[in-house]
C-alpha positions as a printed NumPy array, in Angstrom:
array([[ -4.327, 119.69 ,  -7.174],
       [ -2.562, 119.758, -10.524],
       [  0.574, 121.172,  -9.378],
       [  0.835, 118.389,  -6.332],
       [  1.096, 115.546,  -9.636],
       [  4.209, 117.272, -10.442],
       [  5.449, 118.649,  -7.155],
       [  6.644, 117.26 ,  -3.939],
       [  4.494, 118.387,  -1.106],
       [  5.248, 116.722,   1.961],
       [  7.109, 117.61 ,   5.323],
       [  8.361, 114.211,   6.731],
       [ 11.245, 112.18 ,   7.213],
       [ 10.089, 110.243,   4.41 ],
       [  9.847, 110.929,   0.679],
       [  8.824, 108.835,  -2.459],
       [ 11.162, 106.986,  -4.271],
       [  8.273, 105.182,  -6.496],
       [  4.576, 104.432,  -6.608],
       [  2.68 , 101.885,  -8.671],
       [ -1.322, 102.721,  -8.287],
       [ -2.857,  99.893,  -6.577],
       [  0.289,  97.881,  -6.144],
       [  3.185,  99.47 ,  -3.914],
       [  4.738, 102.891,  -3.015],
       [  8.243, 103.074,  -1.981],
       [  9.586, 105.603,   0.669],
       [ 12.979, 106.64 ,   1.168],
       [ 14.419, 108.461,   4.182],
       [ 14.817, 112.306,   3.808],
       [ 18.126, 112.545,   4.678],
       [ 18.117, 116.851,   4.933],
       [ 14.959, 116.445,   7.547],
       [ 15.581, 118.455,  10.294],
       [ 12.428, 118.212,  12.584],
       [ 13.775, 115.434,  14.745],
       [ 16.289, 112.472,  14.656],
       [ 16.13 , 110.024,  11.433],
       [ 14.611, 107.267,  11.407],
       [ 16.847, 104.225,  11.697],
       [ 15.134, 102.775,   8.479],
       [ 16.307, 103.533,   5.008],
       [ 13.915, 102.229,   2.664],
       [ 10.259, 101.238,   3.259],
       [  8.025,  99.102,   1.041],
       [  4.125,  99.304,   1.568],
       [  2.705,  97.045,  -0.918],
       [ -1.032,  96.303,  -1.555],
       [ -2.119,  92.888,  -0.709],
       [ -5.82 ,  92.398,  -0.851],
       [ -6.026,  88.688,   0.238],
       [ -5.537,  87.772,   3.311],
       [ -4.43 ,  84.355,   2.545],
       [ -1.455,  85.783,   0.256],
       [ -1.101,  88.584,   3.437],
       [ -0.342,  85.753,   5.623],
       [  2.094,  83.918,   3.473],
       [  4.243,  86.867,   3.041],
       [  4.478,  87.104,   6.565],
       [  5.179,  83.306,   7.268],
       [  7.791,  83.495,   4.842],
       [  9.354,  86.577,   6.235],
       [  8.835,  88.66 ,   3.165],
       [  6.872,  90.927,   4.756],
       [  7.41 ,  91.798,   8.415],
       [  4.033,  93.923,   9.538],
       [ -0.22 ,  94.136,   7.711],
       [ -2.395,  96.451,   8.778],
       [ -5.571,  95.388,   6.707],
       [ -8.218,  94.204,   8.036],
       [ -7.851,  90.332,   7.066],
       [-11.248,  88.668,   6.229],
       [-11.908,  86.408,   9.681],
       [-11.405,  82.844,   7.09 ],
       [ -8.058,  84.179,   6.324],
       [ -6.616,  84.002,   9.955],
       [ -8.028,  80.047,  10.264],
       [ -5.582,  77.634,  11.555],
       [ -2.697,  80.173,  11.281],
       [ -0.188,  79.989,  14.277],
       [  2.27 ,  81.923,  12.69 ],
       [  0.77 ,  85.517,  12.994],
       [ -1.328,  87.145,  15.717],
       [ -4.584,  88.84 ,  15.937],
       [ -5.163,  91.497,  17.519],
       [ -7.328,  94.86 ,  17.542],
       [ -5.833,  98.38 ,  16.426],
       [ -6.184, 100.581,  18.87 ],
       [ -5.251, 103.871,  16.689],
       [ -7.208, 104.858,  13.696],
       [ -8.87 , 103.036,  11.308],
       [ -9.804,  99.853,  13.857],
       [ -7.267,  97.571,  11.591],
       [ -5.797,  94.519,  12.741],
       [ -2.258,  93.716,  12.556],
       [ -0.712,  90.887,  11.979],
       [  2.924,  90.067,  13.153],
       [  5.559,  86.803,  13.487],
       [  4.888,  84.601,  17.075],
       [  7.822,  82.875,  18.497],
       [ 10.357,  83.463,  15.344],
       [ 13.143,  80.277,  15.856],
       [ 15.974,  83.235,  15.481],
       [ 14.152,  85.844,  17.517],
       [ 13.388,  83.008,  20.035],
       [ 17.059,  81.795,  20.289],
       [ 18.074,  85.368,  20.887],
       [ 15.75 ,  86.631,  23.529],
       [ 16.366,  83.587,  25.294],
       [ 20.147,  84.038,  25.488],
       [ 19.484,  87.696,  26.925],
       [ 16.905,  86.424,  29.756],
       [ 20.114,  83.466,  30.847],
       [ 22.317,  86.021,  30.72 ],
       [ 20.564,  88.44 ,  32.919],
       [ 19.339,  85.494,  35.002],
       [ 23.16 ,  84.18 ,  36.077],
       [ 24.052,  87.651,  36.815],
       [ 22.184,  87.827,  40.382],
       [ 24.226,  84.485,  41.307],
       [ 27.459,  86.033,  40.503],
       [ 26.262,  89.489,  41.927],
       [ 27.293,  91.135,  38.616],
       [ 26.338,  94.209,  39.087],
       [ 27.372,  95.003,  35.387],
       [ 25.54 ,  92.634,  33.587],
       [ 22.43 ,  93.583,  35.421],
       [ 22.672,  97.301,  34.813],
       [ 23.404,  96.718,  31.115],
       [ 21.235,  94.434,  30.498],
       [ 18.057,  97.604,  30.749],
       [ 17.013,  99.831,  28.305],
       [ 19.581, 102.941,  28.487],
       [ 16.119, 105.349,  28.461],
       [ 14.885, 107.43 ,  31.201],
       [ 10.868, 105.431,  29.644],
       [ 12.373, 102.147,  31.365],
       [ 10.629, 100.795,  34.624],
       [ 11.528,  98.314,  37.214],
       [  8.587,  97.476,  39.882],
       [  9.935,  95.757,  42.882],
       [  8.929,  94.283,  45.626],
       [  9.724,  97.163,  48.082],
       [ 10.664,  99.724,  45.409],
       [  9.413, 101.428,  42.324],
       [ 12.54 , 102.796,  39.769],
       [ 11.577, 104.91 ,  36.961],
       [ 14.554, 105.367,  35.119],
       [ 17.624, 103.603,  33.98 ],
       [ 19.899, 105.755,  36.669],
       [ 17.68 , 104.875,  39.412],
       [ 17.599, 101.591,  38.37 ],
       [ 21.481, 101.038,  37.838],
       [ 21.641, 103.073,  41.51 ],
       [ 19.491, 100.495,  43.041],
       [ 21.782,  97.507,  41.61 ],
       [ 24.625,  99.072,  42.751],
       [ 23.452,  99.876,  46.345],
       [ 22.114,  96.258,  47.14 ],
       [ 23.623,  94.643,  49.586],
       [ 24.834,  91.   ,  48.729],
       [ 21.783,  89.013,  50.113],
       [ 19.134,  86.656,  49.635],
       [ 20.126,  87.029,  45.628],
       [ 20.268,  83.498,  44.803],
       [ 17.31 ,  81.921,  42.976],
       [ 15.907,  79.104,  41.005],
       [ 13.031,  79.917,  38.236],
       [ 10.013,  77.737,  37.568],
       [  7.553,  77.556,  34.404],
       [  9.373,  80.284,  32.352],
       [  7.534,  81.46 ,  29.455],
       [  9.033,  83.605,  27.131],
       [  6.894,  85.282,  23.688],
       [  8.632,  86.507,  21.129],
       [  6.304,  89.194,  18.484],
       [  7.431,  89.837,  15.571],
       [ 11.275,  90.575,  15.114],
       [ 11.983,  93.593,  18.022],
       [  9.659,  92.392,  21.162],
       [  9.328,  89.97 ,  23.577],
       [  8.236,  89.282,  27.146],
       [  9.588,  86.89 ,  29.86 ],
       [  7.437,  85.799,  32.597],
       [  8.784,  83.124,  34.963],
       [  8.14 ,  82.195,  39.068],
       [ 11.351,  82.059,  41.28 ],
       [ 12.285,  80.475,  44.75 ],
       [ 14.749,  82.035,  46.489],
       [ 17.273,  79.536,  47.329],
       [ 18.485,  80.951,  50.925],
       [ 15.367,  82.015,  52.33 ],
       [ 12.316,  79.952,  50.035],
       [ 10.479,  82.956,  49.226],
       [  8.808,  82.683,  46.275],
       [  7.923,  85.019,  43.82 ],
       [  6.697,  85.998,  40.289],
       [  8.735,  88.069,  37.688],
       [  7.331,  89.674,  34.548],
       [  9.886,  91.326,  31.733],
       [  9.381,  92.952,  28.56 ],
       [ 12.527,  93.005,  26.143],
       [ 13.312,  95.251,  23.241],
       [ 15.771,  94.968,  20.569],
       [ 17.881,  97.975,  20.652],
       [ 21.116,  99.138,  18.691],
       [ 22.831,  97.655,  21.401],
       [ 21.013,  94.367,  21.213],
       [ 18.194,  93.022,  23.507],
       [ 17.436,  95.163,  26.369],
       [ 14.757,  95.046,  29.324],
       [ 12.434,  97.492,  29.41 ],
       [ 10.017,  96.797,  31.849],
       [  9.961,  94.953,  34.866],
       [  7.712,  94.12 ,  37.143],
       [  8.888,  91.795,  40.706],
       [  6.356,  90.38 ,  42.853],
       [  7.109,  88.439,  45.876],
       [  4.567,  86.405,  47.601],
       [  2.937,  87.741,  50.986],
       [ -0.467,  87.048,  52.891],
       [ -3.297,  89.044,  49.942],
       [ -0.827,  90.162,  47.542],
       [ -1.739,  89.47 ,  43.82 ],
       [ -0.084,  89.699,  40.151],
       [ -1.9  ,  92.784,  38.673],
       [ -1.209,  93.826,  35.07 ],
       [  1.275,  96.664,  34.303],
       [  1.376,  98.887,  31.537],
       [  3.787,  98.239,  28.656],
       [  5.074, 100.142,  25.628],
       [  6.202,  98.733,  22.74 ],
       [  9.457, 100.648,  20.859],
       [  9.348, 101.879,  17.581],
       [ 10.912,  98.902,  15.304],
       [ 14.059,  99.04 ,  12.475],
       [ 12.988,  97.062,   9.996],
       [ 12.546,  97.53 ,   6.159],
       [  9.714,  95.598,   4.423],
       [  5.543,  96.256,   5.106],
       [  2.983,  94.574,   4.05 ],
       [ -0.494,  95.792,   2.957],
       [ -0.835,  99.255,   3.965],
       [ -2.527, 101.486,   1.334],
       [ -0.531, 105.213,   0.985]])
């Protein structure tokens, strides 16, 4: 134990830069790690924050982008900029994160119109590049199941020209925190008047918002909108909030 106070002793793609006891540690990237990739993020700040009130004001002001301490249950009163929500890894901890960010918002939105005018035009570009470029993404559709972003960019490109046109109804689109989102929204088709349900979730990527998941119902005699299982990307930003080393 004494020579670890003077010696590094660590294996990850992170190493300490700084560390005030009971106050904040500072991790830098290890730039000579050679387990795996590096991590897109250069620098991160875990500060101690024992109040939840103060907790939430760093993240309403944006100073702090993620908390994973428990917040006492007065703290989260009357606060509609952060969500609750139970941990599901160790510890039990809840986390807190931004809802509906006006930036975030404005961008996620401008990705779902783009991808939406695309079918109208039959731009089969737009469409393809407007998934994930990961063999994780999934599109459910109504009479097929692509896991994949080649099967998904084959499908676009083998569709024949029909039936594409489409008006949506009571969109709803989430935004949490700074790198996620999900789209849900009800369509009529405009040739035929089939209806239908879609449900999207959207990542910010290097390459700017992408879909991820998707998930196409249309509506026939006993068919129902189940739930579908969604992951959420690691995200590339710099600044936490109340995590203790």
């Amino acid at each position: 134990m004494e020579w670890i106070k003077n010696n590094d002793a660590g294996g990850g793609a992170f190493k300490f830069e700084s560390w005030k006891p009971g106050q904040e540690s500072v991790y830098v990237r290890f730039d000579d790690w050679k387990w795996g990739p590096l991590p897109k993020l250069k620098k991160v700040i875990v500060r101690e924050v024992p109040s939840a009130g103060n907790r939430r004001a760093l993240l309403e002001r944006g100073d702090a982008d993620i908390s994973f301490l428990r917040p006492a249950a007065q703290g989260l009163r009357g606060n509609r900029g952060a969500s609750r929500g139970e941990g599901r890894g160790g510890g039990g901890g809840l986390g807190l994160m931004r809802l509906n960010d006006p930036a975030v918002m404005a961008e996620v939105t401008a990705a779902f119109r783009c991808y939406e005018e695309a079918p109208n035009d039959n731009d089969v570009t737009t469409l393809t590049t407007s998934f994930w470029t990961s063999p994780l993404t999934i599109r459910f559709g109504i009479g097929e199941n692509l896991l994949g972003h080649d099967a998904i960019a084959a499908f676009r490109r083998a569709r024949p020209d029909v039936d594409l046109h489409r008006t949506l109804t009571n969109t709803a689109i989430t935004t949490y925190g700074a790198d996620f989102a999900t789209a849900n929204t009800e369509f009529v088709k405009r040739d035929t008047g089939r209806r239908g349900w879609q449900s999207q979730t959207w990542v910010r990527t290097e390459a700017g918002w992408r879909g991820e998941r998707v998930r196409v119902v249309s509506s026939c005699p006993g068919l129902r909108l189940h739930d579908y299982p969604v992951s959420i990307q690691p995200v590339h930003r710099a600044r936490v909030s109340g995590l203790s080393p």
